[in-house]
N, C-alpha and C positions, 0 to 999 in steps of 0.2 A: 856359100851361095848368098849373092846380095839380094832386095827385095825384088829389084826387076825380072832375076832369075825366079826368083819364086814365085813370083804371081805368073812367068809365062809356062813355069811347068805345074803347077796348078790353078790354070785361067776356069775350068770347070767349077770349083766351087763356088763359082759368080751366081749360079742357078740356084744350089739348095740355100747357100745365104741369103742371095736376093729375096728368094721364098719367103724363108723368115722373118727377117728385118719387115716386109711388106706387111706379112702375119701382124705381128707385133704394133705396126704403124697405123694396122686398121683396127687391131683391136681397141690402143688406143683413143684412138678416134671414136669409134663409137659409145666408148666409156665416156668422153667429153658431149658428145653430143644426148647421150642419154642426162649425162647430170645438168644440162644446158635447159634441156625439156623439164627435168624437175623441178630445175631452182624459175622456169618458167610458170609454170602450173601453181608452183608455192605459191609465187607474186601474185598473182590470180587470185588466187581464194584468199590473198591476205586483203584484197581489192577488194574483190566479194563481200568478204567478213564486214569491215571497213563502212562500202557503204552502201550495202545490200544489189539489188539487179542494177543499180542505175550508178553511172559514172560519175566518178567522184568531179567537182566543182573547181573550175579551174583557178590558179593563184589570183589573176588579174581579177574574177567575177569576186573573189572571195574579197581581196580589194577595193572593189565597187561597193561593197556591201550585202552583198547576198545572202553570205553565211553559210552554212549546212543544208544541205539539201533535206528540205520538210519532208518529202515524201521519203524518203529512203528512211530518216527517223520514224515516221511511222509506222512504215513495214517491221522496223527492228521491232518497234513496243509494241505490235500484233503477235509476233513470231515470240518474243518473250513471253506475252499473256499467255496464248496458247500453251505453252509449255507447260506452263504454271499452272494452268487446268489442267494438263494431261499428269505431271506430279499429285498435284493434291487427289485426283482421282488414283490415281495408284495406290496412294497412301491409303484412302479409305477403303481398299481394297485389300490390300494388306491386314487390316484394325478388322474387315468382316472373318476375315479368317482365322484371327486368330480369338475374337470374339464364340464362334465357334465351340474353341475348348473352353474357353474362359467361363462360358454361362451356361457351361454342359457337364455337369460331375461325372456321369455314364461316361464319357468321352475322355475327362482327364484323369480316369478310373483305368481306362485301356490305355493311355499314352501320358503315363506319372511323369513323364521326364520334362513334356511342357509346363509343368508348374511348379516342380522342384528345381529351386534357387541354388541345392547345391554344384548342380549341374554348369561349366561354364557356358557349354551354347545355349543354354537358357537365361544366364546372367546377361550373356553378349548381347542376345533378344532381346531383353527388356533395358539395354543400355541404350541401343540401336533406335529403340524406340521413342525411347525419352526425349532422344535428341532428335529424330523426327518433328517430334508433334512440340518442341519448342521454336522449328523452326519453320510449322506449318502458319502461313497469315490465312483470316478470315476471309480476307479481298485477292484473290489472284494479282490484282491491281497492282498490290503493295510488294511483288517480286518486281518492280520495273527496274532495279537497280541489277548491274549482271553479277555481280557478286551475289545478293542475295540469294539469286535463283542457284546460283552453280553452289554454293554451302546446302541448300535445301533440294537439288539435284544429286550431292553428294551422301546426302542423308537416307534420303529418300533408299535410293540403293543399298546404303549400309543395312538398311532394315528389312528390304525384300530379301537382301542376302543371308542373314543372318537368322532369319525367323526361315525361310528353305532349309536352313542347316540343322537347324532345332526340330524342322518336325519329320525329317529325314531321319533324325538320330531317334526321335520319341518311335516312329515307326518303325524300325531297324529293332527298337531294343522291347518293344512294348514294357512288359513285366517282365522282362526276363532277369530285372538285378534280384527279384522276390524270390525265397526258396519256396519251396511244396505249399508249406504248412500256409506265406504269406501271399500265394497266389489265391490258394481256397477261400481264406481271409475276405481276399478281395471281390471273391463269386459273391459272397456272402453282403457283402457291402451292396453291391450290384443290383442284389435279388431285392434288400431292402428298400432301396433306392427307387425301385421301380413300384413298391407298393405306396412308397409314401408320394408318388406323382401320378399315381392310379384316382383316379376322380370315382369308382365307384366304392371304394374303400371309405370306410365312419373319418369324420375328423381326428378321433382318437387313435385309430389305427394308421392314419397316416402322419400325423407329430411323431406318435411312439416309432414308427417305422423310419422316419428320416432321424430321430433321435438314436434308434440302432446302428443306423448309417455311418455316424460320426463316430459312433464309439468303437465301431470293426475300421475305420479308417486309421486311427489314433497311432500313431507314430510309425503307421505305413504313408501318407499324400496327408499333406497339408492340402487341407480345402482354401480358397484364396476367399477374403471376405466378397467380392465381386462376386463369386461363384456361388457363395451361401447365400448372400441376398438374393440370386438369381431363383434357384432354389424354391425360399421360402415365399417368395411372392410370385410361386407358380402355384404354390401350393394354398396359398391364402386367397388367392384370385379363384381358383376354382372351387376352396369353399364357400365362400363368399359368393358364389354367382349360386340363383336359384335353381332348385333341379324337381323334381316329382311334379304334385298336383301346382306349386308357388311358380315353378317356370312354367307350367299350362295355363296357371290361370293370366301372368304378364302377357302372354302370349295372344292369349283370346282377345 
């Protein structure tokens, strides 16, 4: 059978192939005209990017002398500024939270694992951080370069992420690495703790009681010197301030 015989005894397959091929030719097709719209839309926002709402400046004007369009530079070093206050507000948002445990013994008494270093997501946190606040400037101003802002946008993040992880894990685990004996230990710490920040307690009874504190903590939580200065000048400020008849009579 030569070809001509075979296409006139099976002329019918013209239908379900045409089908297909059709299939196939629009599928095609749409895959082109989808990747047509994207690589469109890219172009766009690399415009956008480029040189913000306002069209970029044509060769000939640039020729003339023109140069870069002022206003669209400005819009960028508005849009950079703002960012750079909405990071550094982060950051210090970050530093109130975690300030929190740091000048709170009771706190980092219930969640040990924020301030033991041997912990990695606590190492990570305070790596996170470092490089944070080295790469925080005093002047928002001084992020107008885009690099600087995007190291200090990537920072920024490193530390919100990292410090989430750490108090996720402090939370998850409290005391639980403590057995029995160093859990009770640490009620005990607790109860002290509370008398020596008790303002109706003698001067004596609250030294001696934050002095029992330290020595029930002693190779369960390293206290962090941040945390004991916090501590002691809560406890020096409120004996220090007058109380009985000496704060009646400033008063009067």
């Amino acid at each position: 059978m030569n070809v001509w015989e075979f296409i006139g005894s099976y002329w019918w397959l013209v239908f379900p192939l045409g089908g297909i091929l059709t299939g196939v030719a629009g599928g095609w097709a749409r895959a082109v005209r989808r990747w047509d719209e994207r690589r469109r839309k890219h172009k766009l926002e690399l415009a956008r990017i480029k040189y913000g709402n306002r069209p970029p400046v044509a060769d000939g004007a640039q020729g003339r002398g023109r140069g870069p369009d002022r206003a669209a530079r400005a819009e960028q070093t508005a849009a950079r500024r703002s960012e750079a206050q909405r990071l550094i507000a982060e950051h210090q948002e970050i530093d109130q939270r975690w300030l929190s445990y740091e000048l709170d013994l009771a706190k980092l008494i219930d969640f040990p694992v924020m301030s033991d270093m041997r912990e990695p997501v606590t190492v990570e946190f305070h790596r996170a951080k470092r490089t944070a606040d080295g790469l925080r400037p005093e002047d928002p101003a001084r992020l107008g370069e885009e690099q600087a802002l995007a190291d200090y946008r990537e920072a920024v993040r490193e530390y919100a992420i990292s410090f989430e992880i750490a108090e996720r894990e402090a939370k998850r685990r409290r005391s639980t690495d403590f057995s029995p004996e160093e859990r009770r230990t640490l009620e005990r710490a607790k109860q002290f703790l509370a008398l020596a920040e008790d303002s109706a307690a003698t001067s004596a009874e609250r030294q001696q009681a934050y002095r029992r504190t330290q020595h029930e903590l002693l190779g369960l939580i390293a206290i962090p010197d941040a945390t004991d200065d916090a501590v002691r000048q809560r406890i020096a400020g409120a004996l220090d301030a007058p109380s009985g008849p000496a704060r009646d009579a400033q008063q009067a």
